[in-house]
N, C-alpha and C positions, 0 to 999 in steps of 0.2 A: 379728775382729769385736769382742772383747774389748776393743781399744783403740779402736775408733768408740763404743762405749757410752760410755767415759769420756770420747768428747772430748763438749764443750759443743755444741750442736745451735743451729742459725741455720736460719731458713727463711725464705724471700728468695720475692715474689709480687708479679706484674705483669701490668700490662694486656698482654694478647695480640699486640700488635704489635709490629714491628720494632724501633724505637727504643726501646723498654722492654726487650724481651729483650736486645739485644746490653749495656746497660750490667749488669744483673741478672748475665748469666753471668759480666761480665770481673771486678765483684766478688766474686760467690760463688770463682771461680778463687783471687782472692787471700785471702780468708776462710780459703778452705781451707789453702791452702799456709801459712799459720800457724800449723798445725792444728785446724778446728775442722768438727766434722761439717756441712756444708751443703746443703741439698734445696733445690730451685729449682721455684718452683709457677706456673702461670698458669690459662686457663681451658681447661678437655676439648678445646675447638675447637683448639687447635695440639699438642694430645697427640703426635701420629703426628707432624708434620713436627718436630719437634723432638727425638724421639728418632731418627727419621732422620739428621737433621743432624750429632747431638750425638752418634752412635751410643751410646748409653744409654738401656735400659729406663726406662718407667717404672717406681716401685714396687719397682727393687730395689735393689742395695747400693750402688750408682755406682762410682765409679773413683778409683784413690787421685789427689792434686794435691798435689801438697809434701808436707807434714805432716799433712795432713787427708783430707777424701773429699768427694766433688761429688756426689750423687744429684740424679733428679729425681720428682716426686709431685703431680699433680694434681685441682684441685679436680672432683668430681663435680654437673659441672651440667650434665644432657645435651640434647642439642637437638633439637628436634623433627623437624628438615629444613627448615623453614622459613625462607627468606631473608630475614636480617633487616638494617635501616637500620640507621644507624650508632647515633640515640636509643632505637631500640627495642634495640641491641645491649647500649648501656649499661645503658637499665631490665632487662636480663634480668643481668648480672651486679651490678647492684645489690640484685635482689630474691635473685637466686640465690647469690649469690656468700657474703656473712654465714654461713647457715647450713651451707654447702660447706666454708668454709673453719674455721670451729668443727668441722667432723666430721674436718679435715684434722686439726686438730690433737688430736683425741682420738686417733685412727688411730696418731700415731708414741710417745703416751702408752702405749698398747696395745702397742705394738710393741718397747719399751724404749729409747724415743728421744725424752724429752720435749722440747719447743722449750723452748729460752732466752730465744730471742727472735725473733720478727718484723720482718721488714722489709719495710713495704708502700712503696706507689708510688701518687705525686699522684691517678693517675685512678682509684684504687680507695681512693678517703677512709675506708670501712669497714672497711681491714684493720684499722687502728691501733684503732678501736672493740671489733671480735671480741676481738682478743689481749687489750686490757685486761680485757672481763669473760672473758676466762679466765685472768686474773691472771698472764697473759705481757707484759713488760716488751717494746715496740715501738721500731722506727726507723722512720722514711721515707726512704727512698731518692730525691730528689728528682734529675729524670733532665736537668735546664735550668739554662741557669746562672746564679749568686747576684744577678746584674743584673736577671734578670726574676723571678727570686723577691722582689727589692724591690720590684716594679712592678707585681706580682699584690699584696705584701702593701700598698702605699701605697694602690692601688684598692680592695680589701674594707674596708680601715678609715678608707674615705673621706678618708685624712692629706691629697690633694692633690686639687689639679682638675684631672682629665686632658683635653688637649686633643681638640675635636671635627676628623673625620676634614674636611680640607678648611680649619681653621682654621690661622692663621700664629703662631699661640700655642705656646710651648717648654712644655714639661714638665720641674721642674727637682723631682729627689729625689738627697738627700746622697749621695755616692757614685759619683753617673752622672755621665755630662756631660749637656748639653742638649739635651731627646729632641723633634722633632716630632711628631705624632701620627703620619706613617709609619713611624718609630720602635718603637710600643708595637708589644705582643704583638696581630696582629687579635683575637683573641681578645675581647678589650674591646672592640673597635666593635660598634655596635648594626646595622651592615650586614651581618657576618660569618653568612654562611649556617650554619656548625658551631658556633654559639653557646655550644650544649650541652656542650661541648669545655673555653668557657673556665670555665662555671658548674661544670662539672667538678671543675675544677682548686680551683676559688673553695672549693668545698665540702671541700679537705683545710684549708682554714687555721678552718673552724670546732670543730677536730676537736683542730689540729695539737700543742695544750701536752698531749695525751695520752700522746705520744710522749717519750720518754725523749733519743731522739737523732732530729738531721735531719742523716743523709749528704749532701752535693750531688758529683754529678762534676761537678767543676773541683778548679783547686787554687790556694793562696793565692795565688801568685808574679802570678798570671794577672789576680785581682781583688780585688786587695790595699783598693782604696777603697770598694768598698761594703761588703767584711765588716769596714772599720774602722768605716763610717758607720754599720752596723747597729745596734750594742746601744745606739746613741744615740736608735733611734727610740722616739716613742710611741704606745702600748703597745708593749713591748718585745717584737718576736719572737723565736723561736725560736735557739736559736745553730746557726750553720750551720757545717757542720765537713765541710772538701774533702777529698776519700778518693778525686780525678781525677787526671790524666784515665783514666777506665776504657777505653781502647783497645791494643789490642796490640801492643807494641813490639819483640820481639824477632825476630830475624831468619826470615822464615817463618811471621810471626804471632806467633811462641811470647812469652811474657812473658819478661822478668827477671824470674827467681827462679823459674820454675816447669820442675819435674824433665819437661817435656815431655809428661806425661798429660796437662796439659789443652790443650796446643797445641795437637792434635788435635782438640778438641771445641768447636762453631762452633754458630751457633744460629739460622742461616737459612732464615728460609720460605720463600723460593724457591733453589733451587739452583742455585750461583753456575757460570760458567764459568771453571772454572781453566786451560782452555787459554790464557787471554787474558794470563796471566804467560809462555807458552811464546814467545807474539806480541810482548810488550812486551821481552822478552829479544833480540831480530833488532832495535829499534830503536835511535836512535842516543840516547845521554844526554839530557836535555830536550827531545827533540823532542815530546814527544805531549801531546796537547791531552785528560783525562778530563773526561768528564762525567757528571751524573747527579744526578737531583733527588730521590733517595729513595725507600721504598716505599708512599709515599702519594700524593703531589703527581702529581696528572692534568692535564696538559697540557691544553687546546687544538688541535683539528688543525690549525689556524695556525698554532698556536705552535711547532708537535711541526714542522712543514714549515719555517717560519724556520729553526731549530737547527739544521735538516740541512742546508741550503743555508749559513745560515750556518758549521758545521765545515767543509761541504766548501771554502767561500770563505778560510779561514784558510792554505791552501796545506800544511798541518802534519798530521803523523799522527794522528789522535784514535781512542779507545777510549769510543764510548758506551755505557751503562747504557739500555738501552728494555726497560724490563717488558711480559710477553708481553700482558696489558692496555692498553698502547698501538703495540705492535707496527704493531696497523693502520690507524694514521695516518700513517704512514711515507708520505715522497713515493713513487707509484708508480717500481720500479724502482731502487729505491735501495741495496736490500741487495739479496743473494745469498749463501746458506746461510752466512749471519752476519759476511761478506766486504763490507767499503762497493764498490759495483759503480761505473761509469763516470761514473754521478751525483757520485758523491764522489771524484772523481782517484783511483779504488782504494789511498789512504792508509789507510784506516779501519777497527774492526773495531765493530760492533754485537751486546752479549750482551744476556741478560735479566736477569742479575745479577754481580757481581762481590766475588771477594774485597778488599773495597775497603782492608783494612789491608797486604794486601802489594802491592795495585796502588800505594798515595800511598807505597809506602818504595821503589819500583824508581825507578832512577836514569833509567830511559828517560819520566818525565813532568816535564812543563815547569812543569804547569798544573793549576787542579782548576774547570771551571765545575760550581758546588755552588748546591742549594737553601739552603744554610746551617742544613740540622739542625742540632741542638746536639751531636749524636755527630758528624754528619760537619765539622762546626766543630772538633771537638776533635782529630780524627784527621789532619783537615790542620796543626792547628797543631803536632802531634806529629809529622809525616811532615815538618814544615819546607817544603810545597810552598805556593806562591802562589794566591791563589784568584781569580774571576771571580764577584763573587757574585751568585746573580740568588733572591733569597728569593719565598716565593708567600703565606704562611698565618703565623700563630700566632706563637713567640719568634721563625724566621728573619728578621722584618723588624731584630729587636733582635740579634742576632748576627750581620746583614750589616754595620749600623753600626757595632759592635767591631771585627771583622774588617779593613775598610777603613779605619773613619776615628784607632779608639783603636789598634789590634796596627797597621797600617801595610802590611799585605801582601796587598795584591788592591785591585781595582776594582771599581767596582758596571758590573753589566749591568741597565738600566732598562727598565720595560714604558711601553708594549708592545713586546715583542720581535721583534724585524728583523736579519737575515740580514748585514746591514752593523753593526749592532751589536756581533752577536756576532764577528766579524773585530775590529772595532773594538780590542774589549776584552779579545779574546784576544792582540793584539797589543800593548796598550798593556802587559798583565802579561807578557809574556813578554820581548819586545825591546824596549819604548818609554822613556823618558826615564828614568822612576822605577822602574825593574824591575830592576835590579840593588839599588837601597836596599830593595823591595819581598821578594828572593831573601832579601838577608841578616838582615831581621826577622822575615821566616818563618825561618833555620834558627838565630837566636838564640832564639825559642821554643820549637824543636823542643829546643833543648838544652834549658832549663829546665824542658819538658814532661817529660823523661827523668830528671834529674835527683830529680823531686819524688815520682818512683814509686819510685824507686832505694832498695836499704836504707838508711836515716837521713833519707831526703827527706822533707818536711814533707807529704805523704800518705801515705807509707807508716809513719812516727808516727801519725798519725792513727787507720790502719785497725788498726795493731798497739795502741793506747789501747782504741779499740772492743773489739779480740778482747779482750783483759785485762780490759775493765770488764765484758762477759760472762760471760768466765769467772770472775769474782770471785763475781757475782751466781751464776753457776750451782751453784759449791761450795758459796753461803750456804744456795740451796733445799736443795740434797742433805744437808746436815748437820741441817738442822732436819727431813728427811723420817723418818716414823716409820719404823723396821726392819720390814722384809716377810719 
C-alpha cells in the first residue's frame, strides 16, 4: 500500500450508463497500467451491478493493472425507491451529485489518497466545477467523437446556421464534410423528445476552459481534419487531445500492455451471454450476421418484428442482442430458450447481452448491423468488421455518415425499417459489389486503430503526456505541502 500512496491518484466519474462506463473503465485500465492510482466513480444506482461485473468492491483497495491499481468509490446519493424519468434522473444528479462528489473527494483526502485530478464526463458538466473549487486540477473525458464535438461547439456559440430538420440546406463547418440536417446530432432538433440530453451536453461547454485537459476517445489517424480545423475556430475552443480508441483489443478482451488483471474486469449492467462465443466458435468464418442497437435504443414492435424476419430472410447465421426490455416484442414463436426456433431457419442465436469486444474480433462474423454508438462505432472499426448501419437518436445519425460515406465500410439501413431491407443490406455488405473494397477499409482501420494504442502510437503518447503532466503537478502539491 506504501507504493499506491506514492503513486499519483486520478478519479474518473460518469454518467451511470452503459456508454459512459465502458469508455471510463478502458481508460482508467490504461491510467493504471502506467502506474497511477485510479478510482472510478459513478452514481449509488449502478454500485451493485458494477462491482458484480467488475468483481471489485467498492471502497476498497482495487486490483493491481500494470503498474498501478484500479479501485472503485461511489458518490453517495441515495434514492428514495422512486421511479424516476429520465429529466427528473438528471435533475437529481445534478442537484445531488456536486455535494456527493465534494464529500468523495474529501473521503480519499482522509484516507491518504488525495485526487490529482478529476476526470468528469459531458453529462455531469458539474464535475469540472466541484474539483475546481476544491482546487483539483480537472479533465473531461469526452465519450463522442471530435466531429460532433465541433457540431455541439459551432451550435452553442451560434458560429453557423444549422440546417432545419426537413430543409435541403447543407451544413458546412471546417473540418466536416457537408452535413444534412439528418446529419446533425438529434439532439439539436427542436422535435427530439430527450432534448434535455442535448441541453445537457450544451451545458459542459459553458463550463468547459475550467478544465485543464479535454480527453476525447478517438484518435488522430481517424480525424485528422477537424482537429486540424479546430484551433482555427472562433473563440477558440478547447484542444482536444485523442487518448482512443478506448476498446479492448487484445485477444480475449485483454488489452496490449495490460499484465491481465484487468482483462478480467468488465463493466456491464446487464450480464452478457458468453456462451454466444462457445456458438460463434461452430461457425464458419464470415458467416454470421451481429446485431444490436445498444443499451438504450427501444425499438418499435414493428420495428423489433421487421429485424426478425428480416435476419431470418438473410439466409445467414446471425447472433442478435435483444435486451430483456424488448424481449417481448419478439415475433410470437421466434425464439426458444435463446435458440432462433423455425421462424428463423434455426441459424440464429438471440441473447440479452453480449461480450461485444470478443464477439467483433471472432473470425466467424461477416457483419455488424449497429445503432452506430460512438463506442460501438469504435469497436467495429477496431474489430476491422463491416457495418450495416441503421442509427436512431443523438451523434449515431453523425457517426453513420463517417462510418459509410467518410471510413467507406458499410451501408446505411434506412427507416422505416422492412424485413427486405434488412436482407437488402445485409447482403450488399457482405457479398455485393462493393464489399470486398468495403472488407478491406474496415481492416486497414482496424490496423491503424491498433496501432495508435500500441506503445509509441500517437494515443498512447497522449495518455503517457497526461499521466507525466499529473504526475508533475502531483510532486509540485506535495513539495509545497506543510510536514504533518
Amino acid at each position: 500500500m506504501a507504493e499506491d500512496a506514492a503513486a499519483p491518484h486520478v478519479l474518473l466519474i460518469c454518467y451511470p450508463g452503459q456508454g459512459h462506463i465502458n469508455p471510463m473503465l478502458r481508460l482508467a485500465k490504461r491510467l493504471a497500467t502506467k502506474g497511477l492510482l485510479v478510482t472510478c466513480s459513478s452514481s449509488s444506482i449502478v454500485r451493485d451491478k458494477l462491482a458484480a461485473a467488475s468483481g471489485v468492491s467498492a471502497g476498497g483497495a482495487g486490483v493491481p493493472v500494470g503498474r498501478g491499481r484500479l479501485r472503485f468509490d461511489f458518490l453517495d446519493d441515495p434514492f428514495d425507491g422512486t421511479e424516476l424519468d429520465l429529466h427528473d434522473f438528471l435533475h437529481h444528479l445534478e442537484t445531488s451529485g456536486p455535494p456527493a462528489l465534494a464529500a468523495l473527494l474529501r473521503r480519499q483526502a482522509e484516507a491518504g489518497r488525495p485526487v490529482a485530478c478529476v476526470v468528469g464526463n459531458p453529462f455531469l458538466p458539474w464535475a469540472t466545477d466541484v474539483a475546481a473549487d476544491a482546487g483539483v486540477p480537472a479533465a473531461v473525458l469526452w465519450v463522442q467523437s471530435c466531429a460532433v464535438f465541433s457540431i455541439y461547439y459551432h451550435f452553442a456559440h451560434g458560429l453557423v446556421k444549422f440546417p432545419r430538420e426537413g430543409d435541403d440546406a447543407r451544413l458546412a463547418i471546417p473540418g466536416l464534410p457537408d452535413l444534412s440536417a439528418a446529419d446533425v446530432p438529434s439532439f439539436l432538433h427542436a422535435s427530439h423528445p430527450y432534448k434535455v440530453l442535448g441541453d445537457t451536453v450544451q451545458g459542459q461547454f459553458r463550463n468547459m476552459a475550467r478544465a485543464s485537459w479535454v480527453l476525447v476517445n478517438s484518435f488522430a489517424e481517424l480525424e485528422r481534419d477537424v482537429l486540424a480545423a479546430l484551433p482555427g475556430v472562433t473563440p477558440r475552443p478547447p484542444r482536444l487531445i485523442p487518448v482512443g480508441p478506448l476498446v479492448e483489443l487484445g485477444v480475449g478482451g485483454q488489452d496490449e500492455g495490460d499484465d491481465g488483471a484487468g482483462a478480467a474486469m468488465r463493466g456491464d449492467l446487464i450480464s452478457a451471454a458468453e456462451d454466444c462465443v462457445a456458438w460463434l466458435d461452430a461457425q464458419a468464418p464470415r458467416s454470421v450476421v451481429y446485431a444490436s442497437v445498444g443499451s438504450i435504443v427501444m425499438l418499435p414492435a414493428e420495428a423489433v418484428a421487421e429485424m426478425a424476419h428480416g435476419l431470418a430472410a438473410t439466409g445467414r447465421a446471425f447472433l442478435w442482442v435483444v435486451r430483456p426490455d424488448t424481449r417481448s416484442l419478439l415475433p410470437e414463436g421466434f425464439i426458444l430458450d435463446g435458440a432462433v426456433a423455425a421462424a428463423g431457419g434455426g441459424r440464429g442465436m438471440v441473447v440479452p447481452w453480449s461480450p461485444q469486444d470478443r464477439v467483433l474480433a471472432h473470425p466467424a462474423v461477416a457483419c455488424f448491423l449497429t445503432h452506430c454508438g460512438w463506442n460501438s462505432t469504435l469497436e467495429t472499426v477496431a474489430a476491422g468488421v463491416p457495418v450495416v448501419a441503421f442509427p436512431q437518436w443523438g451523434d449515431q445519425c453523425t457517426d453513420a455518415k463517417f462510418l459509410v460515406d467518410d471510413l467507406r465500410m458499410g451501408v446505411h439501413l434506412r427507416a422505416p425499417l422492412r424485413r427486405e431491407g434488412v436482407r437488402e443490406a445485409v447482403d450488399a455488405v457482405v457479398a455485393g459489389s462493393e464489399a470486398d473494397a468495403m472488407r478491406a477499409n474496415a481492416r486497414a482501420w482496424s490496423a491503424t486503430a491498433r496501432a495508435t494504442v500500441a506503445l509509441g502510437g500517437s494515443s498512447d503518447l497522449h495518455v503517457q503526456a497526461f499521466v507525466d503532466e499529473v504526475s508533475r503537478r502531483a510532486r509540485g502539491w506535495q513539495a509545497e505541502a506543510p510536514a504533518v
